[in-house]
ZAROLO-445711 format. One record per residue (C-alpha): x, y, z. Coordinates in pm, whole numbers, plus 50000, padded with zeros to 5 digits. Layout:
<nodes>
<x->X, y->Y, z->Z>;
...
</nodes>
This chain:
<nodes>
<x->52231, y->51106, z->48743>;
<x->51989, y->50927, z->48512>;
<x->51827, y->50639, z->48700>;
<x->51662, y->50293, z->48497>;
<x->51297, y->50288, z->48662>;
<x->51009, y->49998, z->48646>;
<x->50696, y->50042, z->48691>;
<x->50524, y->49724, z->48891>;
<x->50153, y->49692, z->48840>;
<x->49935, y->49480, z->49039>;
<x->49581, y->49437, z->48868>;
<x->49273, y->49194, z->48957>;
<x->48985, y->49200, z->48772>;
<x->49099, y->49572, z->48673>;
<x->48857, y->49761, z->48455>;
<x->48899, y->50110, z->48230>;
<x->49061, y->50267, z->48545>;
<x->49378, y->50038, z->48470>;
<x->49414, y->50201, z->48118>;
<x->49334, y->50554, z->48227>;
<x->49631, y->50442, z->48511>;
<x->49848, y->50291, z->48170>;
<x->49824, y->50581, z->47995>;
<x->49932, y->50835, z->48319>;
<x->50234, y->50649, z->48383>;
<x->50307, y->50643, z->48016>;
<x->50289, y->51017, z->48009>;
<x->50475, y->51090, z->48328>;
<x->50811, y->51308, z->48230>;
<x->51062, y->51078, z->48450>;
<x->51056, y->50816, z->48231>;
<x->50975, y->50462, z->48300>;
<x->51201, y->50183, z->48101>;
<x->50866, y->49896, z->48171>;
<x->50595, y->49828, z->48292>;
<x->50538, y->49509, z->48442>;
<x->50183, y->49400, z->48503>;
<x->50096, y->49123, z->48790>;
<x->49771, y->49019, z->48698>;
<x->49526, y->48782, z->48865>;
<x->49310, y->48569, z->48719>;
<x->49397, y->48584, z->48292>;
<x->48985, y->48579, z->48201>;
<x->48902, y->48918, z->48357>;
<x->49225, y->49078, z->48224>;
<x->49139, y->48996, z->47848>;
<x->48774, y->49068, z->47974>;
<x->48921, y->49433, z->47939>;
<x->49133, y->49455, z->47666>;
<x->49014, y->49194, z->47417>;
<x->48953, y->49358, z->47081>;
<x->49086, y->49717, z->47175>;
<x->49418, y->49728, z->47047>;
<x->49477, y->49954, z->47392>;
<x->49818, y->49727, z->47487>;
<x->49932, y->49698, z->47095>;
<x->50019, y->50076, z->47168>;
<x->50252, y->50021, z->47410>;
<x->50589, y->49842, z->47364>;
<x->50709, y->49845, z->47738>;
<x->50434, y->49663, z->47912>;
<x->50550, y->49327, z->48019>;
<x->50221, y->49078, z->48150>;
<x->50287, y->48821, z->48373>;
<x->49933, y->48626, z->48481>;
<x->49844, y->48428, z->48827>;
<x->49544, y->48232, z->48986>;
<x->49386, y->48341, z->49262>;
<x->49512, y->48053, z->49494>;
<x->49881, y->48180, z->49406>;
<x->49805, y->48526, z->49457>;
<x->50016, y->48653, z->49807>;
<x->50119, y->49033, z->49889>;
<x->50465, y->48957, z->49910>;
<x->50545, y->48669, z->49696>;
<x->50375, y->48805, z->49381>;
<x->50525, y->49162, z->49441>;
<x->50897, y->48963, z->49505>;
<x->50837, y->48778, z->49173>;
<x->50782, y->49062, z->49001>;
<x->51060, y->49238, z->49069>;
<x->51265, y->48976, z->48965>;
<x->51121, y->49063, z->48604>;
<x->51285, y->49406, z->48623>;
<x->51654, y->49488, z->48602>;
<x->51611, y->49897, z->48667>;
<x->51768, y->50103, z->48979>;
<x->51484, y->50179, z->49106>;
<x->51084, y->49998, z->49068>;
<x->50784, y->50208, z->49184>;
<x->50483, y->49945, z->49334>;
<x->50158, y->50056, z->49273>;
<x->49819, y->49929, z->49287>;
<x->49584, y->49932, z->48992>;
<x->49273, y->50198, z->49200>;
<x->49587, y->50448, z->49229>;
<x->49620, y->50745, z->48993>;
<x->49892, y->50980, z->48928>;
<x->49747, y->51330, z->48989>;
<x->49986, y->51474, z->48757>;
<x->50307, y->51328, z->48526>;
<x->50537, y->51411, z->48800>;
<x->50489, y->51116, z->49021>;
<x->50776, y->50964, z->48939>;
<x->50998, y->51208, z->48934>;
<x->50921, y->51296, z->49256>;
<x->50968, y->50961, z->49377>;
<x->51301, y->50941, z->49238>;
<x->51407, y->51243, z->49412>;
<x->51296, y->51166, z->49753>;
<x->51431, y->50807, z->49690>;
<x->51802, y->50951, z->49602>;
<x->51800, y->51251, z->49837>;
<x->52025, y->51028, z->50042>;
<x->52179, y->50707, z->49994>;
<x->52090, y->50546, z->50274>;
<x->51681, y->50571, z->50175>;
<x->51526, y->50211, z->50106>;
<x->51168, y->50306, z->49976>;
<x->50937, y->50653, z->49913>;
<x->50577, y->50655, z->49922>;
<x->50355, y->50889, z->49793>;
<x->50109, y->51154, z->49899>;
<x->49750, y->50925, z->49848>;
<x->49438, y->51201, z->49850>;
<x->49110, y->51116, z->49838>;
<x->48850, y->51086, z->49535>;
<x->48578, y->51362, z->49477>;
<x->48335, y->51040, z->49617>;
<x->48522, y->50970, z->49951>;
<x->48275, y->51018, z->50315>;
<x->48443, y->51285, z->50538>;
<x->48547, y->51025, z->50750>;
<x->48817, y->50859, z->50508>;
<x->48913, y->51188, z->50398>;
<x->49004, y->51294, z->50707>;
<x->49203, y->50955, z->50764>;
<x->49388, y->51020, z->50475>;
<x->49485, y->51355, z->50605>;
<x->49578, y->51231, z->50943>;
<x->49783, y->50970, z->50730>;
<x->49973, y->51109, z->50450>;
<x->49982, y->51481, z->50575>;
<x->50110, y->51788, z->50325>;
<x->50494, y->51782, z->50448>;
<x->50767, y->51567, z->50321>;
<x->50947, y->51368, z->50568>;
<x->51229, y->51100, z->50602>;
<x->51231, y->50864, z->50901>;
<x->51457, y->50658, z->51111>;
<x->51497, y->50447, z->51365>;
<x->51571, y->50720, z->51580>;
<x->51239, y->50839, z->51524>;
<x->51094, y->50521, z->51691>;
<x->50984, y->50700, z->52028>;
<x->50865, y->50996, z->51856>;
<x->50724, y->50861, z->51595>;
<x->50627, y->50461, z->51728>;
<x->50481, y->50296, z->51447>;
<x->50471, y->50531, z->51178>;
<x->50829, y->50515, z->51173>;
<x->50755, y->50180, z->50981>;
<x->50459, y->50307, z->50761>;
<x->50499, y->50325, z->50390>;
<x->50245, y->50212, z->50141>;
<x->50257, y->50027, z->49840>;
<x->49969, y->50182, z->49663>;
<x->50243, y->50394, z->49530>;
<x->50534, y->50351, z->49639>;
<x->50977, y->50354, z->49484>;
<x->51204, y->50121, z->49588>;
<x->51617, y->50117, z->49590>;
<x->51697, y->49789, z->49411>;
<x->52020, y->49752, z->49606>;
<x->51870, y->49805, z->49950>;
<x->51595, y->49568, z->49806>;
<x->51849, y->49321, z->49784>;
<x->52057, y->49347, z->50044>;
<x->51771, y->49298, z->50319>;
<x->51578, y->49019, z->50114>;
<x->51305, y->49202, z->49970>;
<x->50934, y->49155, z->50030>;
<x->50877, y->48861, z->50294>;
<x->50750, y->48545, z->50009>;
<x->50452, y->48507, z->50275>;
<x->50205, y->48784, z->50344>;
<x->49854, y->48821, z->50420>;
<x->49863, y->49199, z->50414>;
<x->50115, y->49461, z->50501>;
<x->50386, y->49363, z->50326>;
<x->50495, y->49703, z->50302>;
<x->50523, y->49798, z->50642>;
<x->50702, y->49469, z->50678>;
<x->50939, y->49576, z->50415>;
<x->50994, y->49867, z->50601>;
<x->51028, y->49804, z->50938>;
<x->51291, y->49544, z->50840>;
<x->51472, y->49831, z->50664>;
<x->51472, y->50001, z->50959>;
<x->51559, y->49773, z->51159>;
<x->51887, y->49727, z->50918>;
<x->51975, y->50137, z->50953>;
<x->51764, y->50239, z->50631>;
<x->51553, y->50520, z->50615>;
<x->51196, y->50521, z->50471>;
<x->51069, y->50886, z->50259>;
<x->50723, y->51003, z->50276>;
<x->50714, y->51234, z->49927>;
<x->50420, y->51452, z->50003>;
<x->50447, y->51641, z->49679>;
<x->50440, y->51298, z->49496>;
<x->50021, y->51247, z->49461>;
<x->49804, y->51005, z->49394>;
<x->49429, y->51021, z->49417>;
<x->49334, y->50667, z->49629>;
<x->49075, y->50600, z->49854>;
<x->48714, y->50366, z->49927>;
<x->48394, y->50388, z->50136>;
<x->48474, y->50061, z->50307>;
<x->48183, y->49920, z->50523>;
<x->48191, y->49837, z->50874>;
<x->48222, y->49437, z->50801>;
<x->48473, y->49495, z->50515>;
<x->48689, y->49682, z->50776>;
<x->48599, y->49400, z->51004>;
<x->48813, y->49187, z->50772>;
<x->49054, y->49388, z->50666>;
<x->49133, y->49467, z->51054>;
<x->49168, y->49058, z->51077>;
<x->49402, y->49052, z->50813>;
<x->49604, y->49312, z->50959>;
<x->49628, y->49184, z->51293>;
<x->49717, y->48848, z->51166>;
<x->50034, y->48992, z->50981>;
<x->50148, y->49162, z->51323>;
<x->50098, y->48839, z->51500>;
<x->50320, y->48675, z->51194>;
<x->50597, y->48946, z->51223>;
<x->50667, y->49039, z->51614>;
<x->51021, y->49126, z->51478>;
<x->50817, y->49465, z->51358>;
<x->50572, y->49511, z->51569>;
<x->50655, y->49437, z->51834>;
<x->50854, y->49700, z->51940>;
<x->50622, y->49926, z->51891>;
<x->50249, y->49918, z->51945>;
<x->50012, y->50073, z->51682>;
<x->49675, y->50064, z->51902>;
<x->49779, y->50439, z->52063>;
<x->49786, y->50570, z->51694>;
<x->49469, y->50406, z->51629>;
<x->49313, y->50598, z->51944>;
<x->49501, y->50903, z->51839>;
<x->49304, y->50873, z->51472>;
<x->48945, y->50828, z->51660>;
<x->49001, y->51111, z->51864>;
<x->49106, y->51351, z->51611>;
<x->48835, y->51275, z->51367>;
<x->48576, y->51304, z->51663>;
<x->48701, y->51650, z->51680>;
<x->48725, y->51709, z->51291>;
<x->48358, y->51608, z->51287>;
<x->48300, y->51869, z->51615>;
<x->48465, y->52137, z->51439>;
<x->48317, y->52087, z->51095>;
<x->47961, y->52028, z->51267>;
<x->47906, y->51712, z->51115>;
<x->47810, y->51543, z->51448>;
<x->47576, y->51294, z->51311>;
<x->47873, y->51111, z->51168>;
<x->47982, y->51018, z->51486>;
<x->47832, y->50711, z->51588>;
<x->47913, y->50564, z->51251>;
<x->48265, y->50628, z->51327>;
<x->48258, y->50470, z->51681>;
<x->48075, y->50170, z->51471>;
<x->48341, y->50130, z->51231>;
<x->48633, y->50184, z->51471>;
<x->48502, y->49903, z->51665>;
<x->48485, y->49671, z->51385>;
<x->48817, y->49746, z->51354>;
<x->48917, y->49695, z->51687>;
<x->48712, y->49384, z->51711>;
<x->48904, y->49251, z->51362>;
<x->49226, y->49359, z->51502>;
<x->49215, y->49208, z->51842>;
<x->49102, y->48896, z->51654>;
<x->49325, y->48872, z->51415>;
<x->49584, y->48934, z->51685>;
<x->49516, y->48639, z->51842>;
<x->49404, y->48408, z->51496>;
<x->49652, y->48080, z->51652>;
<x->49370, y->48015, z->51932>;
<x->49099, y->48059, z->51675>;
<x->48927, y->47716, z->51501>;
<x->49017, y->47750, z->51144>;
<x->48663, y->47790, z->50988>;
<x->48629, y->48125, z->51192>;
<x->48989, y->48233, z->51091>;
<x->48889, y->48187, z->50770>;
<x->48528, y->48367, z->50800>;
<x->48724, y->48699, z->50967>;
<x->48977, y->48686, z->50694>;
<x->48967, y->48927, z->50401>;
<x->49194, y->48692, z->50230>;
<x->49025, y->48343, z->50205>;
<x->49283, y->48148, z->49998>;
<x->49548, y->48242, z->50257>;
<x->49447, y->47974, z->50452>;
<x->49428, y->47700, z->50175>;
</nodes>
């Protein structure tokens, strides 16, 4: 069977990457009826493309523009999925890029293996620039072997059962609809969200491991600071989630492995910069955790997502 699929395409301030990323998903051999772009901020899209002709070549790209005080995680990924009437819609991010033009075929299979499958995510591996640190967190993350998870997973698994990105990730418009979709309020994580409610309804989420995309960034220690905030503020928002499971003994689990990747690959020196940044993540975390007993101007220092708050 012959499934409709969108593509949605969130872009801010995007430069040449997003047509390099336009032009892979134009050539990828599933093929994909549109492309909707959510883009915020109208100046620094045109920025781009003004005077290239680069979008006159394209007859399925669909642009939808935003501010940066309406900008949210879920409620600009829910409207745009109202633009698109396909079977299935594949989110992605504007830094991801296909590593080959069988992403979304590969998505669609993993998504339609079984019926019962609300979203599959793909493979993200690391650019040529990435520290040894993030590389090995993507390997610990998105590992080299398919898998489809369940809610009977939950106390093998704990909170991974509810991990799927939305760097790249393909969605089952039915199941979409029949659980509500994205949550219309989100600071971050709105995929997990999205998937841990799926869950929670008797859906199963597919990790595609053969479905790649080349992501990754040399965050700093205060930029994970924030982005740690952010994260434990959408836990606090969504107990229904996360609360049944905690994701602090995966964290530990990730700190200890990499020690021992850096052991094993002798790259010792790397290590205190790792116990750094994992405790700027704690420290974010715990914080963000706990935001409600905070004063608002320091919620809104810790935050990675300032207008939030407005």
């Amino acid at each position: 069977m012959q499934y409709s699929v969108d593509a949605i395409l969130l872009t801010y301030k995007p430069g040449k990457q997003v047509m390099e990323l336009i032009r892979a998903l134009e050539a990828q051999r599933y093929p994909i009826r549109k492309i909707i772009i959510m883009n915020t901020e109208e100046r620094y899209f045109y920025n781009l493309f003004y005077g290239t002709g680069f979008l006159e070549n394209y007859k399925n790209i669909e642009i939808h523009h935003l501010s940066e005080r309406e900008f949210d995680h879920g409620r600009t990924r829910a409207k745009a999925v109202q633009y698109s009437k396909s079977d299935i819609f594949v989110c992605m991010t504007q830094d991801a890029m296909p590593e080959d033009d069988r992403l979304i075929q590969r998505l669609v299979e993993a998504l339609t293996e079984r019926e019962d499958i609300a979203a599959a995510y793909a493979r993200q591996l690391p650019h040529k620039d990435c520290r040894e640190i993030e590389r090995y967190t993507r390997a610990f993350n998105y590992p080299d072997k398919s898998s489809v998870k369940s809610a009977a997973d939950l106390d093998r698994l704990g909170i991974k059962t509810f991990f799927c990105s939305n760097v790249c990730a393909a969605y089952n418009r039915e199941i979409y609809e029949h659980i509500g979709g994205f949550v219309k309020k989100a600071i971050f994580n709105e995929d997990m969200v999205y998937a841990g409610h799926a869950v929670t309804a008797g859906y199963r989420i597919a990790y595609a491991a053969d479905a790649r995309v080349r992501h990754s960034h040399n965050y700093t220690c205060m930029q994970q600071f924030h982005r740690n905030f952010d994260l434990g503020v959408s836990q606090a928002e969504h107990p229904e989630v996360f609360e049944v499971v905690s994701s602090e003994s995966e964290g530990a689990k990730l700190i200890k492995n990499t020690i021992r990747h850096l052991e094993k690959t002798k790259k010792w020196m790397q290590i205190p910069y790792l116990i750094l940044s994992s405790g700027c993540k704690l420290m974010g975390y715990k914080l963000g955790k706990h935001y409600r007993s905070l004063p608002m101007p320091l919620v809104r220092w810790c935050s990675a997502s300032r207008n939030y708050w407005d």
